[in-house]
N, C-alpha and C positions, 0 to 999 in steps of 0.2 A: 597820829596815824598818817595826818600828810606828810609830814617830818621823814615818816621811812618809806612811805612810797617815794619820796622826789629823793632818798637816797638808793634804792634800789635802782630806780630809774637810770641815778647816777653813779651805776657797778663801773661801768668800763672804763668811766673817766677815771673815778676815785682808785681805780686798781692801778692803772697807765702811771698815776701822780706819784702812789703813797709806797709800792713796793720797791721802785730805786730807792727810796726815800729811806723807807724801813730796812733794805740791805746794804745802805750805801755804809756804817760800823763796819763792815767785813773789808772791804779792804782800805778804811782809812785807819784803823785801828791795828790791821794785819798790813803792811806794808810789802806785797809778796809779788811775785808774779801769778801762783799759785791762788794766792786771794783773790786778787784780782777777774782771773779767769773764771773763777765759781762766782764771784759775782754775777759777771753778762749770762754766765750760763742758767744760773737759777732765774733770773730777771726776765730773760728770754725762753726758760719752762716755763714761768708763772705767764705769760703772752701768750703762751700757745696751748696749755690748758685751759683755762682762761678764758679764750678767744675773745677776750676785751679789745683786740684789734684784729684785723683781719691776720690771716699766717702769712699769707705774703708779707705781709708788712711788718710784722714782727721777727721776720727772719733777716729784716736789716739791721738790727739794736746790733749786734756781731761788728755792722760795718765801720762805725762809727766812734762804740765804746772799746774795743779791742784796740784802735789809736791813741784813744781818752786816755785810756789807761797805759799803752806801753807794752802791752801784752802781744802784739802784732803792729805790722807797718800797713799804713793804709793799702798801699800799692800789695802786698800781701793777701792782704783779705780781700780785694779787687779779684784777685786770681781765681781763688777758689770759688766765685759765683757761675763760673764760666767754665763746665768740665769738658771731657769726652763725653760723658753721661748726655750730659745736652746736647751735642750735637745726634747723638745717636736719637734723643726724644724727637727731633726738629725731622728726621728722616723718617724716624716712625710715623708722624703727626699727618708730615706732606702722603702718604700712601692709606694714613685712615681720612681723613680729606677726602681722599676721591673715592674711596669705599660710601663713604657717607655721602658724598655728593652726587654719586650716581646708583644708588638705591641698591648694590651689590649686595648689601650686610640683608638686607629686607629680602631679597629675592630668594637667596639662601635658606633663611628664617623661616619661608614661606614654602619653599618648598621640602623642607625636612618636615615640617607637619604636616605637610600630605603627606609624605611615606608615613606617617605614624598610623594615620583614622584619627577616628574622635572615642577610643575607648579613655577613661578620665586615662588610665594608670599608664597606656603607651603615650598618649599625650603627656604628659609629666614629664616622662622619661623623656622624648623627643622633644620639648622645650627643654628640658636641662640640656641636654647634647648641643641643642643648635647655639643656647646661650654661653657654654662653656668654649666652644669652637672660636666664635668671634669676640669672646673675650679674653682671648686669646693674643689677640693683635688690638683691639681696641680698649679703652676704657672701660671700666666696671661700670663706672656712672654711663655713656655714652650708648653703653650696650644695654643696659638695663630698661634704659631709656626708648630706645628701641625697641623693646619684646614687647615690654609692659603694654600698650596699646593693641598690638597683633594677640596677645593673651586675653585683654579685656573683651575686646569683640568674639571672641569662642568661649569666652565665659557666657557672655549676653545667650549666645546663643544654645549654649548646654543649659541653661537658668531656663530662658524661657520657651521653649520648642516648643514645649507641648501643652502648655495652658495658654501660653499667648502668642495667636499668629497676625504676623503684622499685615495680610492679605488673611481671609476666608475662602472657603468655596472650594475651587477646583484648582487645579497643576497651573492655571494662568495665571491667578496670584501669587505664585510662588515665584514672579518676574518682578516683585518689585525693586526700587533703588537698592544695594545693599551700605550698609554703615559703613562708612568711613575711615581708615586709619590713618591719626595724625602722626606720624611717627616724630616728629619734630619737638612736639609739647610731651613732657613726662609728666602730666595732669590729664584725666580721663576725658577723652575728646570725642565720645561716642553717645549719640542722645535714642531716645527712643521716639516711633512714629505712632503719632497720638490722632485714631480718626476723629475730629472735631465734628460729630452729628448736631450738638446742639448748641455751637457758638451763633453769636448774632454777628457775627464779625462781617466785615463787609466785602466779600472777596472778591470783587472788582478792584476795592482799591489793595488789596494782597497782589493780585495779581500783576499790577499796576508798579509793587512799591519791589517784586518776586524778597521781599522776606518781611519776617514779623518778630521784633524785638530784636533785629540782626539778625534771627536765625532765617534761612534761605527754604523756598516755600516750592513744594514738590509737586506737578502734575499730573501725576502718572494717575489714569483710570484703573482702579481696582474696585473690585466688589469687597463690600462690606455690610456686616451686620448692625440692623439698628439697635434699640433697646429692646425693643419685644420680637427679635429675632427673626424678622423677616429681614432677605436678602434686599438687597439692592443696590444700583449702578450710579456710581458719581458720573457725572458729564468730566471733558475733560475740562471747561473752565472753571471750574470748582477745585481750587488746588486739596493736598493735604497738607497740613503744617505743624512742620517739625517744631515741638516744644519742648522746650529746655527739660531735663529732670528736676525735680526739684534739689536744693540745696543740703536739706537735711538729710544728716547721713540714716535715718532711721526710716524716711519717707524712701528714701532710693532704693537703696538693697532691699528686695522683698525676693527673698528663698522660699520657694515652694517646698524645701524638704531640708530637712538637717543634713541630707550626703549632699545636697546643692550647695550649702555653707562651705559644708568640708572641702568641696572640688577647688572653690573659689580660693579658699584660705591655701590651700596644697599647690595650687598651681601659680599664686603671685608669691609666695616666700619661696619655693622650690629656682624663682629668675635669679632673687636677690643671690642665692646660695650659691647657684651653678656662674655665678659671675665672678663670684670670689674664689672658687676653683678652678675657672679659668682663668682666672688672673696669677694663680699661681706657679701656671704652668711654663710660660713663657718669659727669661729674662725683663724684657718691655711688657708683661701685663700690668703689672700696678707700678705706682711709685716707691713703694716698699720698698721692692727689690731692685728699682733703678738705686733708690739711694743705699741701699746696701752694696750692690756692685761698685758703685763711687769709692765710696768711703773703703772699703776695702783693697783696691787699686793702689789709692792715695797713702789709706796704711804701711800694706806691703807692697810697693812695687814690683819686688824681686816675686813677687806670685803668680803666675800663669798660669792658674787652676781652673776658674772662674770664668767661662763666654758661655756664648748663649748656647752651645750646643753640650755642655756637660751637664750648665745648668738643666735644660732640657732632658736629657735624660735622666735624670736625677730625678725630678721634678713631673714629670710624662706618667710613669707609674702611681705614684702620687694621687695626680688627679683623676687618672681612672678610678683606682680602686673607691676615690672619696666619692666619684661620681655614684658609681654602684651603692654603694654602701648608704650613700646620702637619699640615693633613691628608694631604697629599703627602706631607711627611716620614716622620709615621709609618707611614704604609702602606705606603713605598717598604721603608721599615727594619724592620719586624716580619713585615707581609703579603704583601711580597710586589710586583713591578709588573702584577699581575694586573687592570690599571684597567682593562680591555676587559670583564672579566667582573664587576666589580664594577660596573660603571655598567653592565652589559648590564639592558634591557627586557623580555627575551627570556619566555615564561610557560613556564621549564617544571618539571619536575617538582622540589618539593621535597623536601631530603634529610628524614628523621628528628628529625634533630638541629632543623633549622631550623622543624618543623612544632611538636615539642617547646616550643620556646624560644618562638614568639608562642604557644602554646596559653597557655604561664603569663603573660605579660604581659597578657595578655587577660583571662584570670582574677584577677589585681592590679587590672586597668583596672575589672573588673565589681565589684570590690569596694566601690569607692568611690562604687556608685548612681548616679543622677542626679544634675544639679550640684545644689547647696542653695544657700538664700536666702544663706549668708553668704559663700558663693563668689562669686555674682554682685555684692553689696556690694562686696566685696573686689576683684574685677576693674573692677567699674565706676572703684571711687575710683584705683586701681591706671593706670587710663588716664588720667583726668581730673588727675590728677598731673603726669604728661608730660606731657599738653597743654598746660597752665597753664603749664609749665616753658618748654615751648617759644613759645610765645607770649607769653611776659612784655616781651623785647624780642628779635626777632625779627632785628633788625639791617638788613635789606632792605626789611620795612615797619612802620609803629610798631604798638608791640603793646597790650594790653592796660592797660599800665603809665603807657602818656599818657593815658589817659582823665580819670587823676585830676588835681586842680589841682597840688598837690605834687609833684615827680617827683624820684625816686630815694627813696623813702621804704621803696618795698616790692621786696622780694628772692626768691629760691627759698627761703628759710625762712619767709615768711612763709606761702605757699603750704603749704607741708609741713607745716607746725604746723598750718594750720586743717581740713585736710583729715583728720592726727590726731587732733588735737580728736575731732571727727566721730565717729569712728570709736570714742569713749568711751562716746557716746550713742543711737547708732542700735543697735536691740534686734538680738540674733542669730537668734529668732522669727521670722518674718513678720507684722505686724500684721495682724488681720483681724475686721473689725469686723459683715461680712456671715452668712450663713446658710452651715452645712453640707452638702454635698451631700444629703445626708436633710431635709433643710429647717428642721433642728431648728435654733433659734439656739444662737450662738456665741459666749463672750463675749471681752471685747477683749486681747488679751496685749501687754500695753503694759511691762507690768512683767517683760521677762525679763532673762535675762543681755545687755547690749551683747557687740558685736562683739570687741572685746577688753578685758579688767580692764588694770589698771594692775600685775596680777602678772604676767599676758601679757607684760608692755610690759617689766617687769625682768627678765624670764629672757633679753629679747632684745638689751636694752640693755647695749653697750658699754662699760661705765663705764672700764674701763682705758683706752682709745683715747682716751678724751674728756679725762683727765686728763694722759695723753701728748701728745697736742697741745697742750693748754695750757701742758706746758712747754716743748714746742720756741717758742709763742710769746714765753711769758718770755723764752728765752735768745735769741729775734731782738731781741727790745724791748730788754735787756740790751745785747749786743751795741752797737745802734744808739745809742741814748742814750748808750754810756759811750766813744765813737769806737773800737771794736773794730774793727769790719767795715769804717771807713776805712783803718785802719792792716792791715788783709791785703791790702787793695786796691792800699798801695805796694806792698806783696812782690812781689805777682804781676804788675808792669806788665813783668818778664821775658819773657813772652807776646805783649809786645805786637805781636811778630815774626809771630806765625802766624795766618794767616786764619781768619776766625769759624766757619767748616764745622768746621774742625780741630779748635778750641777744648773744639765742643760734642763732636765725636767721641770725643775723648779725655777728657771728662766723664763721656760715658756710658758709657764701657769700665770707666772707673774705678770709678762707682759699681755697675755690673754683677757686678763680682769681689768691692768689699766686701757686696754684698747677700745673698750667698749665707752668708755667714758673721754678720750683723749682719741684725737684723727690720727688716725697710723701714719702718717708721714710725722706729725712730731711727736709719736710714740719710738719710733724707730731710728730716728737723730739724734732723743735723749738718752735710749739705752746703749746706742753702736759702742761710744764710747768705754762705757763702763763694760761692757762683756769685753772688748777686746782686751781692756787693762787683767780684765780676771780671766781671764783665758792663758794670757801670758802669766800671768803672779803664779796659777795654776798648772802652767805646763802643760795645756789640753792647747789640741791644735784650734785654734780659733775658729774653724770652719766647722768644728763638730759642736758650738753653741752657737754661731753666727747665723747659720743655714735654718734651723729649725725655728730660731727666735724671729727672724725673717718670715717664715710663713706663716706662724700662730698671729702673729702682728696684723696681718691679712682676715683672721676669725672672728672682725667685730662682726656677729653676725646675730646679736640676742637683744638688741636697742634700734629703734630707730638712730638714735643719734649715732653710733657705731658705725655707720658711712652712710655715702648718698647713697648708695642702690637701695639702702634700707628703708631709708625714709623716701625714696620714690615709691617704692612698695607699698611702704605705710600710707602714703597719700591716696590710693586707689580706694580705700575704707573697707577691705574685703577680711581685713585680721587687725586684733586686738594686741595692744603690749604685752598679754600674759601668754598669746600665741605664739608670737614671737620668741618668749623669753624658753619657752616649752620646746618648742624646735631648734629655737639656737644651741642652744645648750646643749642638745644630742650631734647634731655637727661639729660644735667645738668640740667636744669628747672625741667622736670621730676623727675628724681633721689629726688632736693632739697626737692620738694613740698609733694612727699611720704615721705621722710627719715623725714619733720617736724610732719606730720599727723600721723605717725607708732609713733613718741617718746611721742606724747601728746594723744595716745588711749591706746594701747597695751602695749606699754611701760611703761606706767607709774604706772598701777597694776602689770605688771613681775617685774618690779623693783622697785616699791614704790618707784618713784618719786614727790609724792606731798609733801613730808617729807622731814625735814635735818637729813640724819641718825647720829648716833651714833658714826658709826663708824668712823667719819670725827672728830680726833683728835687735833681740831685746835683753838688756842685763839680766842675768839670775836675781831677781829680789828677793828670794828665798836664801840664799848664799848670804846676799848682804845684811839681811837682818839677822 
């Protein structure tokens, strides 16, 4: 029995060792270039399945054995780590930086749930919206990251309003501290205030030390009820002190009602959901679609289908409808088909609970003052980005991009880079070079901290992702160059039978099942290859399997292990795996059945897909065999 524990212990190692080991017969036995390639390529799937090693780091076995072998020149596989795609991340990254560093994304957040109220089911909806929007421009994890805490606290406060008030009495205790939102920690960072009537605790020396076990110990005079319910007045040197919750997840969660469960479970899975939809909306939402715009480019050069503003509207429709639709779902299945009272106008009296709940958001919302000079920076370049983006080539009418004599030179990185740039040198100060209100001069603050440091810039910056892609591109470049991805493209002219609808359908189921179990960035490196070979052996334009496969890939949405937003979610202890599995499941459905219907209406005039373009510079393999 110790035997297999200190081998299971030792998976990652024993994996790392014994799989070169066990595939190294393929290409000493097959002498090919062809061998060769499905070697590093299966050696580096089984790494990233696996994840016996980190994916960053498994995305350099490309760099190394593709020399080993012959199969690429070092200086080769150097290239591909280093795309457009990158620099376009690195401009993206610099402009979510200062979103994040100057609390823009929070503010926003915060004030879309005020417009909502605290009814469960506009609340739903209005966090899906706010989370879909900035995940939009930021990461799924990073955004996820963000709500989940702003959620947690208007959970506390819909749970417990009305059986437990952390002041009694009158309108004066209803001034006390409000909870805190750590938006930084994606670990539940909100505790509850515990009146200690019957500690022996020595509060001279609390007061003396202001916290107890680390936690920081609160003054504020409030009436409170003793055990036999009579009122009465703490002094104020008698703190109250904030006590941990307990640890256990069965002591913590105490729901006064089964719709109190239900709110809880509806409104943390509804973050994870609406972040994967807004990740799919935008070119730079996830890395999915960065690495498919890559490898795409790289594929066909001759292609100029493909920037962010076709994607975008492709994709824009998409996410609405999923929104809506996704919002039905969950309402229907946690809340309830109570949409008459949930959409009701109606002014009347609100509960407690619900007065509760915007009192503290309100109080969060007021926290964060007036907007400040670097918020407005920050918004300003924040639009001017999209603009740019969308108007680079507009495709209807010529954009910006003909202006210059050269054409095709400048890209959506090009754009993202200088506006990061920027964002290096413009002070986080407000210049001001005038007289003070008092009249007294002022002198000039030219020299403060810029909008973000370049440490900013690394805490935000991806570097895993960025080195992951660069080896799914090795191993396309590998593939290509060594006639790999010809030779799958025989195998599969078995297909040739079933119509292109079909094709893609059963692409995206497929990769939908592996996603949940494998990180969509190396779900989506390992198939690119293969749909393009059968695309081409097929005759279907590549973009009419490429596009859908791309965003079901994004649907790990029924496992915690299925992405980070997942398992940030999962961590909060408010839903069960069978919850999840139960909700996912109806979104993946969803997401499937739009993402088929968007590629065969809309799709297929933005991108002339009833056609095999031109641009698909690839022998007839059906002629030749």
């Amino acid at each position: 029995m110790g035997l297999l524990r200190g081998l299971l212990g030792a998976r990652n190692l024993l994996l790392v060792i014994f799989v070169p080991l066990l595939l190294l017969p393929l290409p000493v036995l097959h002498p090919s270039s062809e061998a060769a390639c499905a070697y590093v390529l299966i050696v580096t799937a089984v790494y990233w399945v696996s994840e016996a090693v980190p994916l960053g780091a498994a995305a350099l076995v490309p760099a190394f054995l593709y020399p080993f072998f012959g199969v690429l020149r070092s200086s080769e596989v150097a290239a591909e780590y280093f795309k457009n795609t990158t620099l376009l991340l690195v401009g993206v990254i610099c402009v979510a930086a200062a979103v994040e560093k100057w609390n823009l994304h929070k503010r926003i957040a915060l004030r879309m749930v005020l417009m909502a109220g605290a009814k469960p089911g506009m609340l739903l909806l209005c966090f899906m919206c706010c989370t879909t929007m900035l995940s939009m421009w930021l990461s799924n994890t990073s955004t996820t990251a963000m709500v989940m805490p702003i959620v947690e606290a208007v959970l506390q406060e819909l749970v417990s309003a009305e059986e437990e008030q952390l002041v009694a009495g009158n309108s004066s205790a209803e001034e006390a501290e409000p909870i805190s939102l750590d938006v930084n920690n994606s670990q539940p960072s909100l505790e509850l205030i515990f009146v200690n009537e019957e500690s022996t605790a020595d509060f001279a020396s609390l007061m003396q030390n202001k916290n107890l076990n680390g936690v920081p110990t609160v003054t504020n005079p409030v009436k409170t009820a003793n055990p036999q319910g009579k009122k009465q007045h703490r002094s104020q040197e008698k703190p109250l002190v904030l006590i941990p919750g307990p640890r256990n997840q069965e002591l913590n969660r105490k729901y006064k009602s089964q719709h109190d469960q239900m709110i809880c479970k509806c409104l943390s899975l509804s973050i994870s959901y609406a972040a994967t939809i807004g990740g799919l909306t935008t070119i730079i939402g996830t890395s999915t679609s960065l690495i498919f715009l890559e490898h795409f480019n790289n594929q066909y050069p001759a292609a100029e289908v493909v920037n962010f503003g076709t994607w975008f509207l492709f994709s824009f429709p998409i996410s609405l409808i999923m929104l809506v639709v996704s919002w039905f779902w969950m309402h229907w299945l946690f809340l309830g088909c109570n949409f008459r009272e949930t959409c009701s106008l109606s002014k009347k009296k609100k509960t407690k609970r619900e007065e509760l709940s915007e009192k503290r958001i309100q109080e969060e919302y007021e926290k964060l003052g007036a907007i400040s000079y670097p918020e407005m920076v920050t918004g300003f370049f924040f639009i001017l980005m999209t603009v740019l983006w969308f108007t680079r080539e507009p495709g209807f009418v010529p954009g910006w991009d003909s202006f210059f004599e050269k054409k095709g030179y400048r890209t959506d990185a090009t754009v993202s880079v200088f506006l990061g740039f920027l964002l290096f040198l413009i002070p986080a100060k407000k210049p001001c070079f005038g007289k003070k209100s008092d009249g007294q001069s002022q002198e000039p603050s030219l020299g403060t901290e810029p909008i973000i440091t370049w440490k900013d810039f690394q805490k935000t910056m991806p570097w895993e992702i960025v080195i992951l892609v660069g080896g799914g591109y090795a191993l396309a470049s590998g593939s290509k160059s060594s006639g790999l991805s010809t030779w799958i493209g025989h195998q599969m002219l078995s297909l040739s039978g079933l119509p292109p609808w079909a094709v893609t359908l059963l692409a995206c189921i497929l990769v939908s099942i592996v996603t949940e179990f494998v990180s969509n960035p190396a779900t989506i490196t390992i198939f690119l290859p293969i749909l393009c070979s059968l695309s081409e052996t097929l005759h279907i334009n590549p973009l009419y399997t490429l596009i859908p496969v791309t965003m079901c890939i994004s649907f790990a949405v029924m496992l915690p292990v299925g992405n980070p937003p997942n398992a940030i979610v999962f961590s909060y202890g408010h839903c069960q795996i069978k919850d999840m599995v139960k909700a996912g499941l109806g979104v993946n459905v969803i997401g499937l059945v739009i993402v088929m219907v968007a590629i065969n209406t809309w799709g297929v005039s933005l991108f002339h897909l009833d056609t095999f373009p031109a641009w698909v510079r690839v022998s007839n393999i059906t002629d030749q065999a």
